[in-house]
C-alpha positions in Angstrom: 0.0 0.0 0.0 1.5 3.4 -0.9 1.3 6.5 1.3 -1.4 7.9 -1.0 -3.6 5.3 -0.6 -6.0 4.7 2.5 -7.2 1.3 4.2 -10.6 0.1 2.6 -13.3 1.2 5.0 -14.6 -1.5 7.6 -18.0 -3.5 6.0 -21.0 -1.8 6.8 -23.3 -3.7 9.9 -25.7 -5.0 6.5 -23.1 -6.7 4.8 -21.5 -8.3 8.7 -24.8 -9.5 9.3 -25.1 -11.3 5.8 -21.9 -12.6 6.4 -23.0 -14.1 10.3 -25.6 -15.8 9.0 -23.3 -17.5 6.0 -21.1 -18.2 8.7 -24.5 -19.9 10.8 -24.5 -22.4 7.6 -27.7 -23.3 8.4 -26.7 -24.4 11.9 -27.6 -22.6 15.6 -24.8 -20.3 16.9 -23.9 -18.8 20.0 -23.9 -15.2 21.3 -20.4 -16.0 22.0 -19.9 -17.1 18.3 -21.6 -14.3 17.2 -19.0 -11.8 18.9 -16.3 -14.0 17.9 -17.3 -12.9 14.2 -17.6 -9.4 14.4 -13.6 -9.0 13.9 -13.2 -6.6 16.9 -16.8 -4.7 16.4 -18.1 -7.3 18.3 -19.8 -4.9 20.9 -21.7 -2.6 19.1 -22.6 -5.3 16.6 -23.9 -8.0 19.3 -26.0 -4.8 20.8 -27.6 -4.3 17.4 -28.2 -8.4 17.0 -29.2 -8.5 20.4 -31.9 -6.0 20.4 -33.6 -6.9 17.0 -35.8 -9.3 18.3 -37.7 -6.7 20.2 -38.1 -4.9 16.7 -38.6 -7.6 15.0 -42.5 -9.7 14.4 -39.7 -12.5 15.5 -40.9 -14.1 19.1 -37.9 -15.2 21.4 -40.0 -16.1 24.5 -38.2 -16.2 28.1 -35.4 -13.8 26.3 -35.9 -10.3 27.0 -33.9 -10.1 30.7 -30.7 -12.1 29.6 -30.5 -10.2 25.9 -31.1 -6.9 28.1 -28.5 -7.8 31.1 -26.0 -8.4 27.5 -26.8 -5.0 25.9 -26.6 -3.5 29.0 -23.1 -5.0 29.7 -21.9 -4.2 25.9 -23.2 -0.9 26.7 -20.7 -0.6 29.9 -17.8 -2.1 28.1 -18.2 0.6 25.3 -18.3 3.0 28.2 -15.4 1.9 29.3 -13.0 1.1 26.5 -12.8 -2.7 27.1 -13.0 -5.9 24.8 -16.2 -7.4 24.1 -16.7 -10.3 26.6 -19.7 -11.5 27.8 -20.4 -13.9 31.1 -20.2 -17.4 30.0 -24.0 -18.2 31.0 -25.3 -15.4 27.9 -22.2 -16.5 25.7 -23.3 -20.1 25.6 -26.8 -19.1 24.8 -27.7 -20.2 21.3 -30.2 -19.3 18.9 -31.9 -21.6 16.5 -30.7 -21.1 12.9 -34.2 -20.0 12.2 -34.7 -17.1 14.8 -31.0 -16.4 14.1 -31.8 -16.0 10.2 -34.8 -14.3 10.5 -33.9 -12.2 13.0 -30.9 -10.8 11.0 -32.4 -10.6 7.8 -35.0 -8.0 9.2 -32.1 -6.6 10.6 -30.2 -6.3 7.2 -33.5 -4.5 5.8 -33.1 -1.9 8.4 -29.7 -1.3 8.5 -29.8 -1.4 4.7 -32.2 1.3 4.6 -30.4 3.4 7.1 -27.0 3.4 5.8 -28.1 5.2 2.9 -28.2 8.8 5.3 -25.0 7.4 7.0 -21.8 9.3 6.9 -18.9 10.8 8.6 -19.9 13.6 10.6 -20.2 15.6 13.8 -17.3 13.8 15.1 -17.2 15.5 18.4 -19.7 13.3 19.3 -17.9 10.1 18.2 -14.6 10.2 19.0 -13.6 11.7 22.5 -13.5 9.6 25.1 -16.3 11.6 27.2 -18.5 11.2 23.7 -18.1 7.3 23.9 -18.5 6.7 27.6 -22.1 8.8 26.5 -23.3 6.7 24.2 -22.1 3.5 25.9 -24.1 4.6 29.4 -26.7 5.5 26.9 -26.8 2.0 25.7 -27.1 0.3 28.4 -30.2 2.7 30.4 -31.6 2.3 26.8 -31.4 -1.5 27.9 -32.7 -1.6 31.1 -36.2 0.1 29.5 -36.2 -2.5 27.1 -36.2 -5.4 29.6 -38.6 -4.1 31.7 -41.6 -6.1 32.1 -44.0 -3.2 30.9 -47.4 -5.3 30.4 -50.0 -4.4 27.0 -51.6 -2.4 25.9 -48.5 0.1 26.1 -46.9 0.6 22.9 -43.8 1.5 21.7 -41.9 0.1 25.0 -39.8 -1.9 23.3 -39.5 -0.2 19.9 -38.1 3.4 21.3 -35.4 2.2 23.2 -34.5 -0.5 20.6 -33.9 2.0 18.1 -31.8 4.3 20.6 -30.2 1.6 20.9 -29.5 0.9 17.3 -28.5 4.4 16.3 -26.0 4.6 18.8 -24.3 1.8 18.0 -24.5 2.4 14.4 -23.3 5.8 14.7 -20.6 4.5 16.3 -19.6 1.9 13.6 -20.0 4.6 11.2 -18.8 7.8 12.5 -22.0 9.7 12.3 -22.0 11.8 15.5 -25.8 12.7 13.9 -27.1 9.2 14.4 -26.1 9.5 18.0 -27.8 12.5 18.3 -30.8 11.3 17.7 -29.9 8.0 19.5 -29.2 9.8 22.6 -32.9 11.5 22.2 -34.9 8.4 21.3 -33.0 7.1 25.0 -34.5 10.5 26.6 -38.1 9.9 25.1 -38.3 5.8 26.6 -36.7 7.2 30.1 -39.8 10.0 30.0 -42.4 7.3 28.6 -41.2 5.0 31.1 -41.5 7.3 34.2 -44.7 8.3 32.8 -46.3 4.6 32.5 -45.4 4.4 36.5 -47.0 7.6 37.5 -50.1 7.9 35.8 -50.4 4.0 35.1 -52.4 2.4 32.7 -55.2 4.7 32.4 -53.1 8.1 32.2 -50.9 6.0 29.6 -54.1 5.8 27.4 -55.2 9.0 27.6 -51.7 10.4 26.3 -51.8 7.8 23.5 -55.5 9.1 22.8 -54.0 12.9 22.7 -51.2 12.0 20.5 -53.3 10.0 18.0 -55.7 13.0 18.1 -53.1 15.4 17.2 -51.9 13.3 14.4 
């Protein structure tokens, strides 16, 4: 390589996902696996994998704590500089090849869609270390609302922080301080929603849902 030319970017999270599941060969796989993959992006990747089934119409029953308590711990180790790792009772966790497949084929059509806006930018959230230790505490508060055992008819519990989730991870891998941005807000909107579902309950959760869908 000369001094005029620059290393080819990393793969963009569509195009690692395709290759996990190529990788799966038709076979279940480990979180551990999974991480073992991602060629040192392991932890924002495996926080995007992990939260897709809360996005996705793709039922993992009995999951939501232990994927939550793993975001939450990517989250941490993002905050904190440190190599992906994972306890040994999540990374021995498998997924059936046809969750797995399913899960991150819906997450290649997001990601797919989204990387179309995605570009270097606003790097002052993205590169001090103050600006990562944000967005990794950001992660993993945006995990602990996604793991919480918020009953129906409440919508949207699962799907706001999920997608704080995934921008800030994917600004991250792409070096789009923007994406974090918003990231950081979608996690500001679940913490209000949440603290509003436990004061006003069930019944004051309605009624805001009723004003919004009047206004709209």
């Amino acid at each position: 390589m000369t001094e005029s030319e620059s290393p080819p970017p990393p793969p963009r999270v569509s195009e690692e996902l395709r290759r996990i599941i190529d990788l799966a060969g038709g076979t279940p796989m480990s979180i551990g696996e999974i991480i073992g993959h991602t060629r040192g992006r392991g932890l924002q990747i495996i926080a995007i994998v992990l939260c897709l089934p809360f996005l996705s119409p793709v039922a993992i029953p009995g999951l939501s704590i232990p994927f939550g308590i793993a975001i939450g711990i990517c989250g941490l180790r993002i905050a904190f500089r440190h190599q992906p790792w994972l306890p040994e009772f999540l990374s021995k966790r498998h997924l059936s090849f046809a969750v797995l497949e399913k899960t991150l084929r819906f997450g290649i059509a997001i990601h797919t869609r989204l990387e179309r806006f995605l570009r270097p930018r606003w790097e002052g959230l993205v590169d001090s270390h103050q600006a990562q230790m944000a967005a990794g505490l950001a992660i993993t508060l945006s995990a602990l609302f996604l793991s919480l055992p918020i009953p129906p008819p409440f919508p949207f519990t699962n799907m706001i922080p999920g997608f704080a989730i995934i921008l800030l991870a994917l600004g991250a891998l792409e070096r789009d301080g923007l994406v974090i941005f918003f990231g950081h807000v979608l996690t500001a909107v679940s913490g209000v929603y949440v603290c509003l579902i436990a004061v006003l309950g069930g019944a004051g959760a309605a009624k805001i849902w009723q004003w919004i869908g009047s206004l709209i």
